[in-house]
N, C-alpha and C positions, 0 to 999 in steps of 0.2 A: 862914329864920331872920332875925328883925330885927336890922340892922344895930348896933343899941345894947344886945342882947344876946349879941353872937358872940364865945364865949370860946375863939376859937384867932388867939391873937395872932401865931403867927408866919406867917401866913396871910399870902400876894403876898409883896413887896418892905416890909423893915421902914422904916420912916418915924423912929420915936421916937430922938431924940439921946440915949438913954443909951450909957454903954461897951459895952452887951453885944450893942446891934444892930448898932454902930459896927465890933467886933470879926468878926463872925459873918459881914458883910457885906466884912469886907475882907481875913480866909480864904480867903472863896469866890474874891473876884476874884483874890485872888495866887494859889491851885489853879488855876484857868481860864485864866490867862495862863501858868502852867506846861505846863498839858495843851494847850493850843496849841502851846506849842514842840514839845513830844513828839510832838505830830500833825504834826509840819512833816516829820521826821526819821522815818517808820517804814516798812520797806519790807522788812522782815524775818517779818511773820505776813500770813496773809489778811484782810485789813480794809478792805473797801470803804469809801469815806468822800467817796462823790457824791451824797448823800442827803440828800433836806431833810423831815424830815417837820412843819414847824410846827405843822401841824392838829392834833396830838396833844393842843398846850396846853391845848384845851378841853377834851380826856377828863382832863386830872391832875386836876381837881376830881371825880373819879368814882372809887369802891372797885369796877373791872372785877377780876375773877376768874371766870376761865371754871374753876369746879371741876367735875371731873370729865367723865363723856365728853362729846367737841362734840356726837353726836348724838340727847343727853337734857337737855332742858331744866331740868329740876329745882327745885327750890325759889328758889334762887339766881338774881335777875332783871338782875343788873346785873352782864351780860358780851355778851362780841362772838363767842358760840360760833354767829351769822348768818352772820359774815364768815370764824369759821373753818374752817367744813363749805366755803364755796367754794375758801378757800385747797388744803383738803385734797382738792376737785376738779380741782383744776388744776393739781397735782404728783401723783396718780394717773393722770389722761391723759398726762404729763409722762415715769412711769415704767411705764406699757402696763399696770396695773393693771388684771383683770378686771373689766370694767365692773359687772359683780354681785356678786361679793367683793372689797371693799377696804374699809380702815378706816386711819384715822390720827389724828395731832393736832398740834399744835403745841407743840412744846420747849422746852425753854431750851437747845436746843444740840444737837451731833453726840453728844458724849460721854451725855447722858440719851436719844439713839435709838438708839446703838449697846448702852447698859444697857438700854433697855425690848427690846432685840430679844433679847438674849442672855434677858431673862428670860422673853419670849415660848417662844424654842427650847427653854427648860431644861421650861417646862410641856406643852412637846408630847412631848417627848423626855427624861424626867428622866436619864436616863442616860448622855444624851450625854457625848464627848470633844468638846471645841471646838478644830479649827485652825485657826490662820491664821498670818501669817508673821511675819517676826525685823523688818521696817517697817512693821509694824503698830502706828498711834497707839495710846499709854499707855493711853486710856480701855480699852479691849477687854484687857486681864490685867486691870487696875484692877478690870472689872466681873466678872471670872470668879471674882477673888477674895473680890470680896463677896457673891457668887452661890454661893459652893464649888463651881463648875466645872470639873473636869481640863480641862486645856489641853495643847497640845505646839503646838511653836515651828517651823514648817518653812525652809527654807535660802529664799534671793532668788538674782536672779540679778544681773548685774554693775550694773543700773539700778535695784535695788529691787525690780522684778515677781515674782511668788512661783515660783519656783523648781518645775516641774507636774511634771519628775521626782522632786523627793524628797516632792510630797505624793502623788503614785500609789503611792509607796513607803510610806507611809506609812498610807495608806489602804489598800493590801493586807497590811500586817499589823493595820493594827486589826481589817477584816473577816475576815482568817484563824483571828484570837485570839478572837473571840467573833460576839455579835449585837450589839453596841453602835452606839449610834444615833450619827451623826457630825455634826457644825455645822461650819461652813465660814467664816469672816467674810472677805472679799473686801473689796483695799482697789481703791477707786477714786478712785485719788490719794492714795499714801501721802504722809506727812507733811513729808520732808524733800526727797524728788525729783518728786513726783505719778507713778509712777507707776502704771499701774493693771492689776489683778488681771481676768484674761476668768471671767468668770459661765458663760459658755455653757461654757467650756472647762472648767471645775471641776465642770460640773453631768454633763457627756459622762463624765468619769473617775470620779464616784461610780456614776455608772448603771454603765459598762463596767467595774467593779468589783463589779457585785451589790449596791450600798448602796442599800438601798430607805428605810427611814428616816434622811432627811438636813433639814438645812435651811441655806441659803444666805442669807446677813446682806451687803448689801454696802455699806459705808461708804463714802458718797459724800459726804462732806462739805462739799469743795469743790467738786468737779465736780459732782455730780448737776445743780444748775443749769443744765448748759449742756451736757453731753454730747453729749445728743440733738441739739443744735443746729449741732456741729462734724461733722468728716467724720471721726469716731473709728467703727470699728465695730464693735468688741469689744462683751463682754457686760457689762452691768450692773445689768440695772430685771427688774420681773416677769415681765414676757414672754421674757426671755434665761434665766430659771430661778432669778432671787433668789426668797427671801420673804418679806424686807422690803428696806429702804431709806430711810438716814436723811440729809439733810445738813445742813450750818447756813445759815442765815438772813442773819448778819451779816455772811459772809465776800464771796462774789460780788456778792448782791444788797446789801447792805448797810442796818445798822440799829443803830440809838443804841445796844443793848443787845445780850447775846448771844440766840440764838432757832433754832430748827431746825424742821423737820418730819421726821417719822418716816411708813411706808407702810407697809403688811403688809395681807396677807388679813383680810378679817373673819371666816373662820372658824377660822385661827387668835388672832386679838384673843380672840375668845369665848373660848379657853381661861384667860383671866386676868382675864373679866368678875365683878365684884363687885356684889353690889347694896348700897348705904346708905342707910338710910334717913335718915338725917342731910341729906343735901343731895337726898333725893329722886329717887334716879335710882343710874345703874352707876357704876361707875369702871373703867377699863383702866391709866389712867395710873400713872405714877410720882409727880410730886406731888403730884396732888391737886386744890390748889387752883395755879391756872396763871395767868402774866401774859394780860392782854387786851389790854394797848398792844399786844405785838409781833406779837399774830393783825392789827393793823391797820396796822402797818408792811408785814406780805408783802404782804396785798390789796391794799395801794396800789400797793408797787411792780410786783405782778405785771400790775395794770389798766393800770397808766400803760404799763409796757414791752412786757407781752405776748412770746410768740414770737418775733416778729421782732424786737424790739426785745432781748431775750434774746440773740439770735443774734446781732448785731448790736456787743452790749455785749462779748462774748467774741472775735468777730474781732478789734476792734478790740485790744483787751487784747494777743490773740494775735500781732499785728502791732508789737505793741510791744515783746514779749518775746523776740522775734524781735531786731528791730533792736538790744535792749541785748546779748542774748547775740553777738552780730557786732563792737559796739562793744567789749563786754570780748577778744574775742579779739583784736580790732585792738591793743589795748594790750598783748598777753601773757599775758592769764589764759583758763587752758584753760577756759571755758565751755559748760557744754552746758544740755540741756533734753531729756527726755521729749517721743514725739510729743504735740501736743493739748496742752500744757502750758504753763501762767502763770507758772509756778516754772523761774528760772536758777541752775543748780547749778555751785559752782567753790569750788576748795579752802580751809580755814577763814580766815579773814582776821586779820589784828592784833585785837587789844582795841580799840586808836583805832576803826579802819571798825567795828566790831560794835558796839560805846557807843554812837556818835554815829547809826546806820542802825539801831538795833535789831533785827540779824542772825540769826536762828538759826541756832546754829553745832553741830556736833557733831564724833564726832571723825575723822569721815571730809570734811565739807562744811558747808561756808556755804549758802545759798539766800536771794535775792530773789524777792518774789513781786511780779509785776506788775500790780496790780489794777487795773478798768475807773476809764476817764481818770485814770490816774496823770500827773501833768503830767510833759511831756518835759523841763525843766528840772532837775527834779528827779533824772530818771535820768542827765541831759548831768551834775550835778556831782557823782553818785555815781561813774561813770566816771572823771570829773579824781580825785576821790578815791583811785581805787582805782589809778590809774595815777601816782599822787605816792606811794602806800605801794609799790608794785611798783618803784618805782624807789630807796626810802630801803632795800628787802630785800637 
């Protein structure tokens, strides 16, 4: 377009000295210097924030939408569904995905794979009861409710981990009382302690129950990242007995936006494949039309870091989590941790420490999560923190 005809004025950085670019421009910057502070202070959700993705700036001039499935190209020519059939390479070998049935995509997050899976299982299995347990993140009722899926809530045990006596309990009377198909959602890393739900071991007790129509969902949101790469050896990917596998994007690895990936069989995906002719091709997805920046945020970061560098990013984290959960006990607060775990659990704290840390707190516990290079500083004056309110209690 020639430059003396380009009617989008707010295009780049505004230049003209009227009030309204004057204004618009000095919103932004007092938001930006706010959300900086707030970035200074967070240490309460998972949010990686080691990430530089500059390169992006030259895709914001581009309308990416990767609609519909990444592996139909469709009418639709301006998307990154190249970069995102690798991404979905590389988190199926990740989750032992049979190298001949797999299928996935790329999300806006844990909570739309934990929805696409439940509505995957609902189409293999209309009939299904869905369980999972009493620390099972909000999204998974959230979606059963919009799904109209019966649900039941099974017991945890003193750490969060689902409680495998009262789902065997639970599971022989559902298979007692009928034929009913059973879904499973396994947390791996629940929300407020991480910790995580065995695959293998939930998969052993539907079998040793006679449940032959089941399906295993495991929410891996935070961990999946990195499981495999810790000395965890519980169950939780396709090869352990899930059949899918979702986690996010933004949390471990980290990314400007929220994002996930989702895994499952391709021959169960097929149960929900659509054709449209609209954009030329299927759909499985949930929305449709899907961001393309954040298929380019994973590629990069999975290219640059790889496996080992994966592995690597989690030690170190893990080592850190470590040290703070020793430093709070030095001061007096009973702190603990889940094995394999980023997340330091200790009793709910003041409003002051929760405001100022953005803590999630509930009414059992607080939890810090300690994300890849969280600077040590920062946990040295959470610490003085928490040992100046311990002393004012």
């Amino acid at each position: 377009m020639d430059q003396h005809t380009d009617q989008r004025p707010w295009r780049g950085k505004a230049t003209q000295q009227n009030g309204t670019n004057r204004s618009i421009e000095e919103r932004f910057k007092n938001y930006l210097d706010e959300l900086n502070s707030r970035n200074r202070y967070i240490l309460g959700y998972p949010a990686a924030k080691d990430f530089s993705y500059d390169f992006l700036v030259d895709f914001l001039d581009l309308p990416l939408n990767n609609v519909g499935d990444p592996y139909v190209a469709g009418h639709y020519g301006i998307n990154t569904k190249t970069f995102e059939r690798e991404v979905i390479d590389f988190f199926a070998s990740h989750f032992r995905a049979p190298p001949d049935d797999y299928w996935g995509y790329v999300t806006a997050g844990g909570t739309e794979g934990n929805f696409f899976s439940l509505a995957i299982a609902r189409e293999v299995y209309p009939d299904a009861v869905v369980l999972f347990s009493t620390a099972t993140h909000y999204s998974v009722p959230k979606s059963c409710h919009l799904l109209r899926m019966e649900f039941q809530t099974i017991a945890v045990q003193s750490n969060d981990e689902i409680d495998y006596a009262d789902l065997t309990a639970r599971i022989q009377t559902l298979h007692t009382l009928g034929t009913r198909a059973i879904i499973v959602v396994a947390n791996i890393g629940t929300t407020m302690t991480e910790a995580k739900d065995d695959v293998k071991r939930i998969r052993t007790l539907l079998h040793e129950a006679g449940v032959e129509r089941h399906f295993i969902h495991s929410d891996a949101a935070l961990c999946g990242a990195f499981l495999h790469l810790s000395e965890y050896r519980g169950g939780f990917d396709l090869a352990d007995g899930a059949d899918s596998v979702a986690i996010s994007g933004h949390k471990f690895i980290g990314a400007p936006m929220p994002c996930g990936v989702v895994i499952t069989r391709r021959s169960l995906s097929e149960k929900a494949r659509r054709e449209v002719s609209y954009i030329g091709g299927t759909d499985s997805t949930l929305a449709g039309s899907r961001n393309g920046l954040t298929v380019l945020c994973l590629w990069y970061a999975i290219h640059q870091l790889g496996a080992v560098g994966l592995g690597k990013r989690f030690r170190d984290a893990e080592a850190q989590a470590r040290m703070l959960q020793a430093a709070l006990r030095d001061v007096g607060i009973p702190a603990w941790r889940n094995p394999h775990a980023l997340t330091v659990v200790f009793p709910p704290v003041s409003s002051e420490i929760r405001e100022k840390w953005q803590l999630a707190t509930d009414e059992r516990y607080s939890h810090l999560i300690v994300m890849p290079n969280t600077p040590p500083s920062m946990l040295d004056e959470f610490v003085a923190d928490m040992r100046r309110d311990a002393k004012r209690g």
